[in-house]
C-alpha positions as CSV (number, residue, x, y, z in Angstrom):
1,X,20.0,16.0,-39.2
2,X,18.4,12.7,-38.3
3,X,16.3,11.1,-40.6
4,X,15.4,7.9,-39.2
5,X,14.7,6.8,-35.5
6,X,13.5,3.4,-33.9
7,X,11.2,2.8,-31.0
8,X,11.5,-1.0,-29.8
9,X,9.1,-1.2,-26.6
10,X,5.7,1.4,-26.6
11,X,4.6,1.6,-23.4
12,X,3.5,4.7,-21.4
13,X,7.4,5.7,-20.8
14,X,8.3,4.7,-24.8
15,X,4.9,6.9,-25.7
16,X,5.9,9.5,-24.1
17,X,9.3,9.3,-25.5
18,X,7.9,9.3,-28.9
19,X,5.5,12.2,-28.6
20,X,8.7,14.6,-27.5
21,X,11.3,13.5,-30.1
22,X,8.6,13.9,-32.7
23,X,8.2,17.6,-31.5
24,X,11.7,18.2,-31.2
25,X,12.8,16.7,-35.2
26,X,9.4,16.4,-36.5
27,X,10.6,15.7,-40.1
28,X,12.0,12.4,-39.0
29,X,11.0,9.2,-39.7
30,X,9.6,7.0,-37.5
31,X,9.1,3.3,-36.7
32,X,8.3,0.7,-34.2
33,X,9.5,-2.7,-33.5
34,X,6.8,-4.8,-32.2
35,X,6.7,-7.7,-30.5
36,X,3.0,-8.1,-31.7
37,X,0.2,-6.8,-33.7
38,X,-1.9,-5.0,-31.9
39,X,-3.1,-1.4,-32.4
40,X,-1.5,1.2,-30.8
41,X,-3.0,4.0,-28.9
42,X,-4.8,6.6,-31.1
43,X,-3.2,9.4,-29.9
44,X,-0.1,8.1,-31.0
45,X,-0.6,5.6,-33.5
46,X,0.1,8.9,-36.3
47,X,3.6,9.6,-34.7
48,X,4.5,6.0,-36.0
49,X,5.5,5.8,-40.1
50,X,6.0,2.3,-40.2
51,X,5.9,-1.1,-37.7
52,X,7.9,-3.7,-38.3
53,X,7.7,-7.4,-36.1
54,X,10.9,-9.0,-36.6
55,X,14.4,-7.4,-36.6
56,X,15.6,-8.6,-39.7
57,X,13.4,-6.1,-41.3
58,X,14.2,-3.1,-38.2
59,X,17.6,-3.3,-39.0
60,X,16.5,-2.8,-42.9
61,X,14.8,0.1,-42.0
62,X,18.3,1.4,-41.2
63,X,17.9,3.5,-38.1
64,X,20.0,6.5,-37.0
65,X,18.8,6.5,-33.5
66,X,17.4,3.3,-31.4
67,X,14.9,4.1,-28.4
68,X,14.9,0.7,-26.2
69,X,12.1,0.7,-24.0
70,X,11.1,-2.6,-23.8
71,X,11.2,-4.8,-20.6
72,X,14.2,-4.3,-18.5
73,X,15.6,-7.9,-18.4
74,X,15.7,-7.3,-22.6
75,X,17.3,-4.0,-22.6
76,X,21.1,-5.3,-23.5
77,X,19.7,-8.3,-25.7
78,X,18.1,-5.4,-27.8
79,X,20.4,-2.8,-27.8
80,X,23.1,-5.7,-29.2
81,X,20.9,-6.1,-31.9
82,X,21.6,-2.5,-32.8
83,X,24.9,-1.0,-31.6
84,X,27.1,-1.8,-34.5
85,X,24.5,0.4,-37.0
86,X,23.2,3.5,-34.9
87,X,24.9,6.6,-34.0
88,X,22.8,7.3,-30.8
89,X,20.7,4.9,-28.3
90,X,18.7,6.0,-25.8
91,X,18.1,3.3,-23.1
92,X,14.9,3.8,-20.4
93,X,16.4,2.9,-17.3
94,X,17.4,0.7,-15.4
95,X,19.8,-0.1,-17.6
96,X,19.5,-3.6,-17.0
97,X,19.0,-6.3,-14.8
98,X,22.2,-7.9,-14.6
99,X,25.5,-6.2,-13.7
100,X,27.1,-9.2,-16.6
101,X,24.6,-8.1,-19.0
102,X,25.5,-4.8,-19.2
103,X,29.7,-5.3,-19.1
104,X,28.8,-7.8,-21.7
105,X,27.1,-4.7,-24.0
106,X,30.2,-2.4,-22.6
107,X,33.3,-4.9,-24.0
108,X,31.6,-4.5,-27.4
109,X,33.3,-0.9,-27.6
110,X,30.8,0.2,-30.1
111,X,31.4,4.1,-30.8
112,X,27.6,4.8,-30.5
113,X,26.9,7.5,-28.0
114,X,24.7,5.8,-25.4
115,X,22.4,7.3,-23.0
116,X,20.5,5.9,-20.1
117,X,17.3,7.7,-18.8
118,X,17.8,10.0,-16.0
119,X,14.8,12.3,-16.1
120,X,15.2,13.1,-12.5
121,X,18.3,14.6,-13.2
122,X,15.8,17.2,-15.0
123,X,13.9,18.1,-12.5
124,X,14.0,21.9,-11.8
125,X,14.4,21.3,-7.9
126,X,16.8,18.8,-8.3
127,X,19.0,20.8,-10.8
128,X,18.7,23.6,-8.0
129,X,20.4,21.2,-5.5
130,X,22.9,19.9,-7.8
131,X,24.4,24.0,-8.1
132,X,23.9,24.5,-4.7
133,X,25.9,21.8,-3.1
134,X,28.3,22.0,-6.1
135,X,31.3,21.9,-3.6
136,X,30.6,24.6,-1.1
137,X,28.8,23.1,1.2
138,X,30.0,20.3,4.2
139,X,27.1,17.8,4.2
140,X,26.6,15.8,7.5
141,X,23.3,13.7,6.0
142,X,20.5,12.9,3.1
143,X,17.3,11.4,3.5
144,X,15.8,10.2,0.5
145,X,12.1,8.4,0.2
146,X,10.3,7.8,-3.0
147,X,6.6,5.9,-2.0
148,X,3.4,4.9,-4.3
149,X,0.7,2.4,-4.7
150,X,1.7,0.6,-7.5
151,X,-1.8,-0.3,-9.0
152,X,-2.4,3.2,-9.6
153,X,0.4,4.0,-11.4
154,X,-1.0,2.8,-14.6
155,X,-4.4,2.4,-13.6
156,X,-5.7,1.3,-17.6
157,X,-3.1,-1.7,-16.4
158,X,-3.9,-4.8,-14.0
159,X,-0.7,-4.1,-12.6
160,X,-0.1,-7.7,-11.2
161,X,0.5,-8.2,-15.4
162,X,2.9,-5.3,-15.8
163,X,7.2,-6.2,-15.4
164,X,6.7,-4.3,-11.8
165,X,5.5,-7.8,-10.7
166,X,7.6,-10.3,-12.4
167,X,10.7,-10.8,-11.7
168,X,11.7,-12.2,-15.0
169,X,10.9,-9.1,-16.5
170,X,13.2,-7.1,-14.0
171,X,10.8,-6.0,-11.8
172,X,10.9,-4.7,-8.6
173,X,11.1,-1.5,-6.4
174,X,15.1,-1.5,-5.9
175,X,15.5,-1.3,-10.0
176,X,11.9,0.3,-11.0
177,X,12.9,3.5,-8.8
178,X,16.6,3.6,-9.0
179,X,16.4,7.0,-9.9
180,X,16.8,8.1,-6.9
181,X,20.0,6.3,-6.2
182,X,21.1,7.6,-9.4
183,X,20.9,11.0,-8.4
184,X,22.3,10.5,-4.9
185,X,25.4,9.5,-6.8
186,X,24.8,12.5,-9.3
187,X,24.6,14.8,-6.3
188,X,27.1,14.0,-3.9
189,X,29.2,11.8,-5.2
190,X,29.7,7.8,-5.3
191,X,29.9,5.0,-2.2
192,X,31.9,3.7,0.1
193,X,30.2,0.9,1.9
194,X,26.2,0.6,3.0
195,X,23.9,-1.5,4.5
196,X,20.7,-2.4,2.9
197,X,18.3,-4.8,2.1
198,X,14.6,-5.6,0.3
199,X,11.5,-7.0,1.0
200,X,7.8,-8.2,0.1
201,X,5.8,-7.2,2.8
202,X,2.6,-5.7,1.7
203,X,-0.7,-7.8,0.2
204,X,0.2,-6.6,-3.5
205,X,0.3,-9.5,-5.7
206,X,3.3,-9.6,-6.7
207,X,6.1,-11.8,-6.9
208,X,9.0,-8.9,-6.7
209,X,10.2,-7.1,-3.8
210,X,7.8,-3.8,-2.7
211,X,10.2,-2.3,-0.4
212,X,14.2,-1.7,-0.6
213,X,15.9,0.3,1.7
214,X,19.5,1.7,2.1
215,X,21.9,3.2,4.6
216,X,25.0,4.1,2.5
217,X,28.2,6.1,3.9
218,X,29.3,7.9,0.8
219,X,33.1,8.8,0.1
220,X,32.9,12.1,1.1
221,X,31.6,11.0,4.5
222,X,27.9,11.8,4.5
223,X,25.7,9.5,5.3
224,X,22.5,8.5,3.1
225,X,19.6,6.7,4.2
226,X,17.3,5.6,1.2
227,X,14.0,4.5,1.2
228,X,11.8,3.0,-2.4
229,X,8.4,1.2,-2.1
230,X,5.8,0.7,-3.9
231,X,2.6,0.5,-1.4
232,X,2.0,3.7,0.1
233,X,-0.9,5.0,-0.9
234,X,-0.4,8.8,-0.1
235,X,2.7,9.1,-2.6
236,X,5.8,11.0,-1.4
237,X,8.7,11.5,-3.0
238,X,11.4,14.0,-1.1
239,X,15.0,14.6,0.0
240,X,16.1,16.1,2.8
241,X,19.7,17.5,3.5
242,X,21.7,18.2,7.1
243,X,24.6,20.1,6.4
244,X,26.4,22.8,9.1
245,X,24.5,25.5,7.7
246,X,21.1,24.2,8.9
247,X,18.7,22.1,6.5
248,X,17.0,21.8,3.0
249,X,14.5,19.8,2.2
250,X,13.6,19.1,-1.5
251,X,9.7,18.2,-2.3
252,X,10.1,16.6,-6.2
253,X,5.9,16.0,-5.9
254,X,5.2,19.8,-5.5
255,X,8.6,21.2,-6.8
256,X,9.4,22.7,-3.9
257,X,13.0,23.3,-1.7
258,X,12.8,25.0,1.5
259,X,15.9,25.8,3.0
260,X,16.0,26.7,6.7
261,X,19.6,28.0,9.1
262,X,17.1,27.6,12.1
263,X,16.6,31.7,12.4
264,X,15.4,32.0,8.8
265,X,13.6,29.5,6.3
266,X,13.6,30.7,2.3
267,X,11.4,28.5,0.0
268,X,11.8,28.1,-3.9
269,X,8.9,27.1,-6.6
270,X,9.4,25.9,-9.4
271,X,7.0,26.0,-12.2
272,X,7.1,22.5,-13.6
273,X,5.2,20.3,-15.7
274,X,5.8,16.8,-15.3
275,X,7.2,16.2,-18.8
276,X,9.2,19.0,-18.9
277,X,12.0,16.6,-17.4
278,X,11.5,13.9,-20.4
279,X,11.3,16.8,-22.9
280,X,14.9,18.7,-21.9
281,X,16.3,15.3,-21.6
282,X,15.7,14.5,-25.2
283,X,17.0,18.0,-26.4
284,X,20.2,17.0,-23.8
285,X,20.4,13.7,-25.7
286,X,19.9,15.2,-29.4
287,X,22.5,17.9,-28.3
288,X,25.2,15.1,-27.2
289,X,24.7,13.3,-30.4
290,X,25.2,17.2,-32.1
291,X,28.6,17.8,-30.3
292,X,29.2,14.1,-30.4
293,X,29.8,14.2,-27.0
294,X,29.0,11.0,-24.3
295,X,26.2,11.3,-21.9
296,X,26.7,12.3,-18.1
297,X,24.9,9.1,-17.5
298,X,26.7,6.3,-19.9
299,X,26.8,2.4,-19.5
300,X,29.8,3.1,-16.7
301,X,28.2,5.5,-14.9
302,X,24.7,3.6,-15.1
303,X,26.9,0.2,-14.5
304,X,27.6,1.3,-11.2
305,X,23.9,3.0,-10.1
306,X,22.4,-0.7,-11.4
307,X,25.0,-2.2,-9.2
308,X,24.2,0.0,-6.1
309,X,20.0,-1.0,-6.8
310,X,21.1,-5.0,-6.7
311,X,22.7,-5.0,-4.1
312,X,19.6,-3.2,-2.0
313,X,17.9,-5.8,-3.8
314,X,19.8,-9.0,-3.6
315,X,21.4,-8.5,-0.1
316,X,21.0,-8.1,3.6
317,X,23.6,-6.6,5.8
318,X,26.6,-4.7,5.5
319,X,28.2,-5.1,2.3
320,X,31.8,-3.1,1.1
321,X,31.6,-1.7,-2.0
């Protein structure tokens, strides 16, 4: 049973964190490593047993479990910090923002079971698609979108002060919404070669890209085009399948997939609450940590999904993978 649990990083993702895994081992301890005093949201400020502001005295608290969800460019600085004393650490993804960062944290061999967030991977529509393609299926090619306007994604936030816009922060469309390349590679399997770039185009103020796009030819053939921005105002986030059977598209805003052959179209809703996703992928990280199993989505695999989002970010062209 675990008795102890850090949180270092409380932001809306790390809150929400620590609302579920209260729920799911209530008895646990709790505490937060902050980088300053300042008071924490009401709602929340009772899940937290004791703060701490340097790591000296973190460490003494003696965790069983670290939850980093700090900025991404401190992710492997942190978790460093930690891996020699924990049993389990969840990271909030992306992993990192540098490919050396995260080899760096994987050459320390620790024998912590690491997992890297993947709530997508929970999605009910998108756990449909994972069984249905599971191998039976000749796929031709995948669309995949995933548009917002990024001031109203946290709109208690001046957003041009959040680590969307800074790059030192490791900010940016291609790594804030890798998710979706993440489950491309979930899906249908890993990369051959692509061409792909990234962009500023839109009058946000930022100083990160808003717009990364992708065509990738994956090993099994298929071809993926990928699109990630962050200034459309009428949100949409979707994925759409040719294979020789006809189409399905996949509608992770209204939890739909539709499936048409061109004669007949069947169409599957899914009841689904937003946090559902970040709730089973607690109990899926509590349970690997159970059966001391590692996580379908460790540093290797998320090593090569954060590789796949820089290269949309930091190139133009066609690249070989």
């Amino acid at each position: 049973m675990v008795k102890k649990i850090l949180f270092v990083g409380l932001g809306s993702i790390g809150c929400r964190h620590l609302q579920n895994i209260k729920n799911a081992l209530p008895s646990a301890q709790i505490a937060a490593l902050r980088s300053q005093k300042r008071e924490i949201n009401n709602e929340f400020s009772d899940l937290i047993d004791h703060e701490f502001y340097n790591i000296g005295d973190a460490k003494k608290f003696s965790p069983e479990i670290v939850f980093i969800a700090n900025p991404t460019s401190l992710h492997v600085e942190t978790a460093l910090e930690f891996i020699n004393d924990v049993y389990g650490m969840f990271i909030e993804k992306p992993v990192s923002d540098s490919v050396e960062k995260v080899q760096k944290l994987i050459e320390h061999d620790s024998k912590a079971i690491i997992h890297v967030a993947c709530p997508l991977r929970f999605h009910p529509a998108l756990k449909f698609i994972k069984n249905y393609f599971d191998g039976s299926h000749k796929i031709l090619s995948i669309k995949i979108a995933s548009g917002s306007y990024l001031p109203e994604w946290r709109p208690s936030q001046n957003y041009k002060e959040t680590y969307c816009a800074r790059k030192e922060l490791g900010g940016g469309v291609s790594l804030d919404l890798i998710h979706e390349v993440d489950y491309m590679r979930w899906i249908f399997g890993d990369v051959k070669e692509g061409y792909f770039g990234s962009s500023k185009v839109s009058e946000l103020e930022i100083e990160t890209e808003d717009i990364a796009y992708g065509v990738w030819k994956l090993k099994n053939k298929a071809i993926c085009e990928i699109h990630l921005d962050y200034f459309r105002k009428v949100p949409e986030r979707y994925m759409e399948v040719v294979n020789n059977d006809g189409i399905i598209r996949v509608d992770l805003i209204n939890s739909i997939v539709t499936i048409d052959n061109g004669l007949k179209e069947e169409k599957f809703q899914f009841d689904f609450d937003r946090n559902d996703m970040y709730r089973d992928e607690i109990d899926y990280f509590l349970n690997c940590l159970k059966e001391e199993k590692d996580s379908f989505n460790d540093l290797k695999f998320a090593l090569n999904t954060l590789k796949y989002a820089i290269f949309m970010r930091d190139n133009s062209g066609n690249v070989i993978l």
